[in-house]
C-alpha positions as a printed Julia matrix, in Angstrom:
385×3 Matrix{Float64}:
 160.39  129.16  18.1
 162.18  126.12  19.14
 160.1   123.2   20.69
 162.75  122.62  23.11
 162.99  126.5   24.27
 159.44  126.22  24.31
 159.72  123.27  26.86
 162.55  125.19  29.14
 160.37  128.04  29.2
 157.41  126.02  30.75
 159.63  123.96  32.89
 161.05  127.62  34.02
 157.53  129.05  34.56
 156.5   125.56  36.45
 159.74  125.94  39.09
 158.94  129.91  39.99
 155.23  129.13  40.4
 156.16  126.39  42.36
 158.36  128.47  44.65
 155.44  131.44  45.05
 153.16  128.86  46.23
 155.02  127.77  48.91
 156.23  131.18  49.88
 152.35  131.85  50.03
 151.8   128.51  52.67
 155.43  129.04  54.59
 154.22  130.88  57.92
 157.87  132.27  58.56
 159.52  134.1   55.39
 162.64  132.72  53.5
 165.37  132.19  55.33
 169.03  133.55  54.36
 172.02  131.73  53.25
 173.4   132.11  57.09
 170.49  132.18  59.56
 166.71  131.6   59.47
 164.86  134.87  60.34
 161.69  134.7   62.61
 159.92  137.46  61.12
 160.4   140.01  57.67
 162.54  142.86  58.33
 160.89  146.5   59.09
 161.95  148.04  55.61
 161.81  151.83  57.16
 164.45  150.66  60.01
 166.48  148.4   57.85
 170.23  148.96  57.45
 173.0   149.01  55.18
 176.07  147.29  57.04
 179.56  147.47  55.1
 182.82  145.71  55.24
 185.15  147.11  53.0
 187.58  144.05  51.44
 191.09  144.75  50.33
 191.26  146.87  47.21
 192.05  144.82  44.51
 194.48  148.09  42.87
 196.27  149.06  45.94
 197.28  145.89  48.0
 199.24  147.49  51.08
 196.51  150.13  51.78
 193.61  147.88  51.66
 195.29  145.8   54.39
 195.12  148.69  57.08
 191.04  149.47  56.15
 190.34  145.47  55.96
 188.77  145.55  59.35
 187.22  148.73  59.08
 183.09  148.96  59.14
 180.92  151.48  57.44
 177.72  151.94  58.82
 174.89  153.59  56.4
 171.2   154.06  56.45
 169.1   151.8   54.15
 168.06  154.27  50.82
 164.91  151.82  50.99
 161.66  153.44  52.27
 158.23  151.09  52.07
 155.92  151.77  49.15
 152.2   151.56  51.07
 150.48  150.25  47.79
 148.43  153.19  47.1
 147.63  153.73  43.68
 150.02  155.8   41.66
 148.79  158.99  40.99
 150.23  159.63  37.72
 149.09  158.75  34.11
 149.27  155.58  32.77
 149.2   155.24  28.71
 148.77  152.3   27.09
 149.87  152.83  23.61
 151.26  150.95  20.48
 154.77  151.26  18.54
 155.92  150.22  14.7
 159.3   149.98  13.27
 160.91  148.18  10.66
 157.32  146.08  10.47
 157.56  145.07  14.11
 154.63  146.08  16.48
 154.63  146.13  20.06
 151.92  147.74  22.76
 153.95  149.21  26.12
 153.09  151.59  28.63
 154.56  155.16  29.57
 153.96  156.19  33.16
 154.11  160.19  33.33
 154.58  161.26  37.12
 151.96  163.1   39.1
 154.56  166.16  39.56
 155.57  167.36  36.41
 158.01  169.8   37.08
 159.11  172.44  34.64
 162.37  171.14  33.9
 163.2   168.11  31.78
 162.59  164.83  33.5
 164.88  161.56  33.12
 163.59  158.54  31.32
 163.92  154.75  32.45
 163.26  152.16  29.85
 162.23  148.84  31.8
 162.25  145.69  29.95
 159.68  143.18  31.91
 161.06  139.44  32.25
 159.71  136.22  30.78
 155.75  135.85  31.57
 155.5   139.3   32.99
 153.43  142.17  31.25
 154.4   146.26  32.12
 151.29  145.94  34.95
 153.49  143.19  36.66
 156.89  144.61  36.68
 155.54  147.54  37.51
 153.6   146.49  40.69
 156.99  144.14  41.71
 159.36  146.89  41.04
 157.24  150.05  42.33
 159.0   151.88  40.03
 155.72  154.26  39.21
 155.48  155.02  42.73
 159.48  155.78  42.99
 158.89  158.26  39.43
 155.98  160.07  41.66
 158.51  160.34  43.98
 161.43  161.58  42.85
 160.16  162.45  39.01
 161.03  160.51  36.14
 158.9   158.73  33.22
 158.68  155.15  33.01
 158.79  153.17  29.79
 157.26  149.8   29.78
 157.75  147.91  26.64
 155.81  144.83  26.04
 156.58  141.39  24.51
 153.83  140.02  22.24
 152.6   136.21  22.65
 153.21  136.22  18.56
 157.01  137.1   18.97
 157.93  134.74  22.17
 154.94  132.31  23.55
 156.53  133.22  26.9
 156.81  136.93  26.27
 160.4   136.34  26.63
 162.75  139.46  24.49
 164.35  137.47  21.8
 167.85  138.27  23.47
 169.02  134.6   22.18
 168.4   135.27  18.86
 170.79  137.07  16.16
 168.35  138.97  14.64
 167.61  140.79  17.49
 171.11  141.39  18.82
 172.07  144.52  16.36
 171.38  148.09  15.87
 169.15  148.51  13.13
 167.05  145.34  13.58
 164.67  143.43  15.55
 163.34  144.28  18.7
 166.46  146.69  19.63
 166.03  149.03  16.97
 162.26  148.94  17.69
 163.14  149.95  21.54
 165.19  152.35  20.3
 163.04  154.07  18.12
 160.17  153.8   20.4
 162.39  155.79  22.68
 163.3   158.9   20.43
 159.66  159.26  19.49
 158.87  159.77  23.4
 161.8   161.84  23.52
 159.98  163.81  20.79
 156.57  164.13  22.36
 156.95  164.45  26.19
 159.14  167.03  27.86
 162.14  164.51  28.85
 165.82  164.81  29.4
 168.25  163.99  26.57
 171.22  163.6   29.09
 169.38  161.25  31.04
 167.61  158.46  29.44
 168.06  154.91  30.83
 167.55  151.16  30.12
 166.7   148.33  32.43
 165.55  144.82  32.68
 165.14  141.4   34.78
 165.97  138.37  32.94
 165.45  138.16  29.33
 164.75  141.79  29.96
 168.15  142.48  31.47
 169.38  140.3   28.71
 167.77  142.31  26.09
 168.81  145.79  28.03
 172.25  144.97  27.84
 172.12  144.83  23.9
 170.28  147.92  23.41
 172.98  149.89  25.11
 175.14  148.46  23.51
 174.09  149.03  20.33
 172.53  152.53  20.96
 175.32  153.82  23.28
 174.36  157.62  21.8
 170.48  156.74  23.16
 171.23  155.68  26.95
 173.55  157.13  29.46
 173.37  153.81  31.46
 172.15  150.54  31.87
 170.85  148.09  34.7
 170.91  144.06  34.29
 169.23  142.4   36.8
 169.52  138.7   36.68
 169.99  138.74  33.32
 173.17  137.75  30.7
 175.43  139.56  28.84
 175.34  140.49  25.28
 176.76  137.89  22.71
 176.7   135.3   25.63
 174.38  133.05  22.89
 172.96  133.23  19.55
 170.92  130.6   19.02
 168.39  128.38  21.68
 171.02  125.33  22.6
 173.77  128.12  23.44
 170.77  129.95  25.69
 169.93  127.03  27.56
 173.56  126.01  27.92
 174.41  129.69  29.38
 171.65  130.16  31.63
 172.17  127.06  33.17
 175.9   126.73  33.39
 177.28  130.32  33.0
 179.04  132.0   29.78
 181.84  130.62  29.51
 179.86  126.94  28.57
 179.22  128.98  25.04
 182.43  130.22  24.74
 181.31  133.28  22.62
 181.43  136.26  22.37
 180.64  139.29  20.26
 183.07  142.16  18.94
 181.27  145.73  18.88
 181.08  145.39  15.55
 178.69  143.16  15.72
 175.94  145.17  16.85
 175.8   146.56  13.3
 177.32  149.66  13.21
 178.19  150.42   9.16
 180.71  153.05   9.87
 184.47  152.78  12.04
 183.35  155.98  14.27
 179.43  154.22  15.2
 182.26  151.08  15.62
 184.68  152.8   18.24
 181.53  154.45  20.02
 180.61  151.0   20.86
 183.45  150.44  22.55
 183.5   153.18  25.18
 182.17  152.55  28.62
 178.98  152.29  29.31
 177.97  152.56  33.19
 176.15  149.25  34.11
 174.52  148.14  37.2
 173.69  144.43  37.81
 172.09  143.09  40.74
 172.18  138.79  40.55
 171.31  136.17  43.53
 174.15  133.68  44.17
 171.0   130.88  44.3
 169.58  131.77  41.2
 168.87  128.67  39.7
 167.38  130.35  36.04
 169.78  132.14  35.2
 173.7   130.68  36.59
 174.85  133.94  38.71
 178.65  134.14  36.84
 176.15  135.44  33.7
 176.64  138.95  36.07
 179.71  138.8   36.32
 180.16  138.52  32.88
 178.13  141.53  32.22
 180.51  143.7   34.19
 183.68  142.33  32.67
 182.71  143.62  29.08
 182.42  146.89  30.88
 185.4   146.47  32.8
 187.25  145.05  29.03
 186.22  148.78  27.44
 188.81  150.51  30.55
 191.77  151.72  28.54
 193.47  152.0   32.07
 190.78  150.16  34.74
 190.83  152.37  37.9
 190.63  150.77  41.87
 187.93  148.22  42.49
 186.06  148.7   45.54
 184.75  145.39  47.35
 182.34  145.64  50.62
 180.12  143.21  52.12
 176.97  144.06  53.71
 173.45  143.68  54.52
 170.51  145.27  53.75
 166.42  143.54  54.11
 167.28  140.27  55.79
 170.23  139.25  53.6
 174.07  139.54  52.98
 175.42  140.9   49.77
 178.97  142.19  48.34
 178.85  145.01  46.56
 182.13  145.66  43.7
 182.53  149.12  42.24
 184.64  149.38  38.89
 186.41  152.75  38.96
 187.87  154.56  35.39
 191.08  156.37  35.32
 189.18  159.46  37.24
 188.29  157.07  39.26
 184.42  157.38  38.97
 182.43  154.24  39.06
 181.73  153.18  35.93
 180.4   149.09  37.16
 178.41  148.25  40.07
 177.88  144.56  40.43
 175.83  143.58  43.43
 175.9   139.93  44.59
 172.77  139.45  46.69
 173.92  135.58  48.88
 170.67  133.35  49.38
 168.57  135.42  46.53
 167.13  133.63  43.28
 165.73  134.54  40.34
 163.72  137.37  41.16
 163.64  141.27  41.7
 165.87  142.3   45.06
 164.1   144.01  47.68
 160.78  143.73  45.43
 157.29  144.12  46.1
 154.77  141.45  46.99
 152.38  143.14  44.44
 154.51  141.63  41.53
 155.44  138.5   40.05
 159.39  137.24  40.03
 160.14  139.8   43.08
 161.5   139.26  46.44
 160.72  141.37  48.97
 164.08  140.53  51.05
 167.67  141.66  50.23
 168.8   145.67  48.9
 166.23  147.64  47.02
 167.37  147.16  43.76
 165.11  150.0   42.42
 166.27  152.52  44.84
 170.06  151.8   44.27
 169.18  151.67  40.45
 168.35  154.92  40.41
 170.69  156.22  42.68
 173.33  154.56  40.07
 171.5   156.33  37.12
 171.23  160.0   37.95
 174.66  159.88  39.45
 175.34  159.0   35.6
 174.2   161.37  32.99
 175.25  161.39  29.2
 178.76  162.08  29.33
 180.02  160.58  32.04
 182.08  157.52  31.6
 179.9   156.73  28.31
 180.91  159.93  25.9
């Protein structure tokens, strides 16, 4: 590992530490990127306000909705911190001579049908405890019924349990910590009673980083994929083109990386790689880790994979205290393949998070909610097959 990674890391780690500290001493919350707000929002009453923009495909209708408003109720509902009632494992994975622990929550109401899987990569310095508690996802699986799959970066393979997204060895199938992922994820598929249609990937980070290349390079694996604050695949391949991309957006590294670079060995695994895979990124327009065009990125190499892109929806809204725009990439059929949200006045951290967790903020849309709803509204097949 590279001294001078090494030293960005820290300096990163520092700056968010920094920023919880005097979120813990402030005596009013954060305030947004338009107005200061006197007290926290009531989750269970907030509301999703939103302004559709002109549609980018058809100019001379959008201009007769342009003022229109769409009012909708908030999907968020407050977790109350109880404990989750499910099972917990804490387990270990080889493959390929790599070896890394991770956790597998299995929800309280196992149900007789097949449930869906969600793959959640954890961010740099986080463990699957952390991301679990700032993302409530375990509590959301008890509640509407889906496993949880918490990898876990080892101190050994990044000394800031960062996923090795930067580095080329783990940005193909077939190698590195993808391929374990991957493989860790058929042998659940083998053992518990989960859905084949409906297996997903996530991350925050280094973890949305690293989520983005495993769908990519297991498109037959995962029917969708979430990046949340993260970058997109072939964005860097080395440390100096990492820290040049994080901190002044992709196109500082000018790369980027054909689908046969993931390492398929055959032209059909090759042409798979190119079909659509439905992605959801959330990003904060103050994110000061990661620069927030590395989203926008993301959902333009889904957006490149469109034969024949559809409309693209635009809104503006706000949801937990803060503005947002919300863009919806439709295919031909016009189902929406790309959501990119762009949460104005958020940094580096989980939207609409939970105080329990590190790198979350407990202000903006509930990224974990809208996640999901994104997901199941996505099974194997649709826009990725």
């Amino acid at each position: 590992m590279s001294k001078r990674f090494e030293q960005l890391m820290k300096a990163i780690l520092q700056r968010l530490r920094r920023r919880k500290s005097a979120r813990e001493n402030r005596q009013v919350p954060v305030e947004t990127a338009s107005s200061a707000r006197s007290e926290r929002p009531n989750p269970a009453s907030s509301r999703i306000v939103m302004t559709p923009l002109p549609d980018k495909s058809a100019p001379t209708a959008a201009a007769s909705t342009a003022g229109a408003v769409a009012t909708i109720h908030s999907p968020f509902r407050p977790i109350d911190h109880q404990p989750s009632a499910g099972e917990f494992r804490d387990e270990s994975h080889t493959h390929l001579g790599l070896t890394r622990r991770y956790k597998l929550y299995i929800p309280s109401a196992r149900r007789d049908q097949a449930l869906p899987l969600l793959v959640m990569l954890h961010g740099c310095t986080q463990d699957p405890d952390d991301f679990a508690a700032g993302t409530a996802m375990n509590e959301l699986a008890d509640e509407q019924g889906f496993y949880v799959l918490y990898p876990r970066q080892s101190l050994e393979a990044n000394p800031s349990r960062c996923w090795n997204w930067f580095n080329h060895h783990h940005q193909q199938r077939g190698r590195g910590e993808p391929a374990l992922i991957a493989d860790l994820t058929l042998a659940l598929l083998a053992q518990n009673n989960i859905d084949r249609q409906r297996i997903y990937v996530a991350g925050l980070s280094a973890g949305g980083a690293m989520a983005a290349i495993i769908a990519a390079a297991y498109p037959e694996s995962y029917a969708a994929v979430g990046v949340h604050s993260g970058i997109a695949r072939g964005s860097a391949i080395n440390v100096l083109e990492a820290i040049e991309v994080m901190k002044r957006g992709p196109a500082a590294s000018g790369f980027r990386l054909a689908a046969n670079g993931v390492g398929f060995t055959s032209a059909a695994a090759s042409a798979r790689a190119r079909l659509t895979m439905p992605t959801i990124v959330f990003h904060g327009d103050a994110d000061e880790t990661v620069h927030p065009s590395n989203g926008a990125r993301v959902i333009e190499a889904v957006v490149d994979t469109i034969d024949v892109p559809g409309k693209v929806a635009v809104a503006t809204g706000e949801s937990g205290g803060r503005r947002f725009t919300r863009t919806m990439h439709h295919d031909p059929q016009q189902n929406v393949v790309a959501e990119h949200w762009l949460v104005h006045g958020a940094g580096h951290a989980w939207s609409g998070g939970q105080d329990a967790g590190s790198h979350a903020d407990p202000a903006g849309p509930d990224a974990s909610r809208e996640m999901l709803r994104f997901f199941f509204a996505h099974p194997m097949g649709e826009g990725n097959s």
